[in-house]
N, C-alpha and C positions, 0 to 999 in steps of 0.2 A: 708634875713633870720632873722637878727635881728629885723629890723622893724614887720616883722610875729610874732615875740616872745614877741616884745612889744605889738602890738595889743592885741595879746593872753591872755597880762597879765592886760591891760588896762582893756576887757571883763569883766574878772572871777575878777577884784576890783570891775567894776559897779554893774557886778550882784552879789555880795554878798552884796557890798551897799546895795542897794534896797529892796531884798529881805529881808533885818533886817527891813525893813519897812513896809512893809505886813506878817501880823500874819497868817502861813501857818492850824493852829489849834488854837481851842478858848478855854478855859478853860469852859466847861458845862459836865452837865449827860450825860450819852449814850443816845444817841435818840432823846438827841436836842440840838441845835448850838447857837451861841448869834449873833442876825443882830439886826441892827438898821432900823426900819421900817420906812417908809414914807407914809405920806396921798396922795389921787388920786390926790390933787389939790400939790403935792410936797413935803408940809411942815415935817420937822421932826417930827415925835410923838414918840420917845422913842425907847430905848436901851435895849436887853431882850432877855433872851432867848425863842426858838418857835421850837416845832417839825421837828427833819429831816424830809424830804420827802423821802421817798424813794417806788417806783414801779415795778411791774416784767415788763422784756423787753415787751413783748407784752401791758402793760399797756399803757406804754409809747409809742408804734408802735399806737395803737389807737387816743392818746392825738396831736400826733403832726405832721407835712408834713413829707413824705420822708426827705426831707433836711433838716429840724429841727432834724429830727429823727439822721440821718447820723452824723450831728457836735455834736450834746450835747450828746448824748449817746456812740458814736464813736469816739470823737476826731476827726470829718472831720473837712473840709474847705471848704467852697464856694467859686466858682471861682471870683476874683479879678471882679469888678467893677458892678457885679450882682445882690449882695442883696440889699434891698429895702431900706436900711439908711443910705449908704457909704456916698452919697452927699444929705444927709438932713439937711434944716439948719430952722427948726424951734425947739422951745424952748418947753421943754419934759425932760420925764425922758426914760433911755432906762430899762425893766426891764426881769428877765429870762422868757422865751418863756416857760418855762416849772415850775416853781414855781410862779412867780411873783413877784418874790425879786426885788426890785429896789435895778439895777446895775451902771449905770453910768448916767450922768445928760447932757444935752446938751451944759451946762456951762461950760465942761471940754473939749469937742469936740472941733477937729481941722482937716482942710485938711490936712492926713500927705502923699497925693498923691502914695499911697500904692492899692486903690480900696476898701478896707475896713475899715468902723467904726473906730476911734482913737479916744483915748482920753489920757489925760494927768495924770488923775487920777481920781479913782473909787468913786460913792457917797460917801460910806462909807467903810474903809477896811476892816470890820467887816464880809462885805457881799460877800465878796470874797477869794477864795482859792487861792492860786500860788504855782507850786510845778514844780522840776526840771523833763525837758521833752527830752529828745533822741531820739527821733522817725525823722525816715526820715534823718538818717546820721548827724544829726544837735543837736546843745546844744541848747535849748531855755525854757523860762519857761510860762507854761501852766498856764492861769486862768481859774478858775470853780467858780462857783454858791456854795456859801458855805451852804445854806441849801437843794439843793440836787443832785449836785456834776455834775450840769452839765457845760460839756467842752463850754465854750464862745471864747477862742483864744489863743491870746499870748501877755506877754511884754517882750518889750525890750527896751536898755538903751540908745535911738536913738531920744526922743520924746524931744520938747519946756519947756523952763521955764515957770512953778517955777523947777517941779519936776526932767525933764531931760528924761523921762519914755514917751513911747506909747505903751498904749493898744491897740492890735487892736484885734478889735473882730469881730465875725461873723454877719452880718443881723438876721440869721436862728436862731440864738441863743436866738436871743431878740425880746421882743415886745415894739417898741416905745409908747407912753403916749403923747401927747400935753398938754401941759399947758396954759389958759388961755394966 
């Protein structure tokens, strides 16, 4: 019982750590968000703000598969060890399936023998939402596509140094990039 209590409280420290480290809102106009973009070949090109995206569901039902459809617009999940970048190891960017925001870099990526995508931390936190998630009887916190609010996964406070963090997120969510 106490051990359970310690746990408990171990949790709700890491995850309020961390989330003081990912900026849940950015400071912009209504209508648009600040990410930090990246060129096709990786390179940073600048910090700025760019138009939310935002679609009617049917928009979105045309743009993307069923299971693209299902996780970023639904908050699903793909089943463990299915989508197409869990065990990919070449060097890329991963970016939203549904904007194009470059989300996480291959550089960050680790086997966290989960079935799904990990990484230790986001290209840029700029480009990402995290906000608290209770769905499914469970505490965890949800990351989205911060220009246009699509569900990519979850971290938690379980993942390798530096940060301590594993994202893991969906295949359906992202479209991998190769890099030279």
């Amino acid at each position: 019982m106490v051990a359970a209590a310690g746990g408990a409280a171990f949790w709700a420290l890491r995850r309020a750590a961390h989330l003081d480290l990912l900026p849940v809102s950015a400071a912009s106009a209504p209508g648009t968000v600040t990410i930090v973009e990246f060129a096709a070949d990786g390179r940073k090109t600048g910090k700025g703000p760019v138009a939310r995206i935002v679609k009617s569901d049917a928009e979105w039902k045309r743009q993307l598969s069923p299971v693209s459809y299902e996780v970023t617009r639904h908050a699903g999940t793909e089943r463990a060890y299915t989508g197409a970048t869990w065990n990919l190891h070449e060097r890329g960017i991963f970016r939203c399936i549904c904007c194009d925001t470059a989300l996480f870099s291959s550089e960050t990526k680790f086997e966290s023998g989960t079935g799904w995508p990990s990484f230790w931390q986001p290209i840029a936190r700029e480009n990402i939402a995290v906000a608290s998630d209770s769905s499914q009887g469970m505490e965890r916190d949800a990351v989205s596509c911060r220009r246009c609010d699509a569900h990519q996964g979850h971290v938690f406070p379980d993942g390798p140094p530096p940060t301590g963090l594993r994202y893991c997120m969906n295949s359906a969510a992202m479209r991998f990039v190769k890099l030279g």
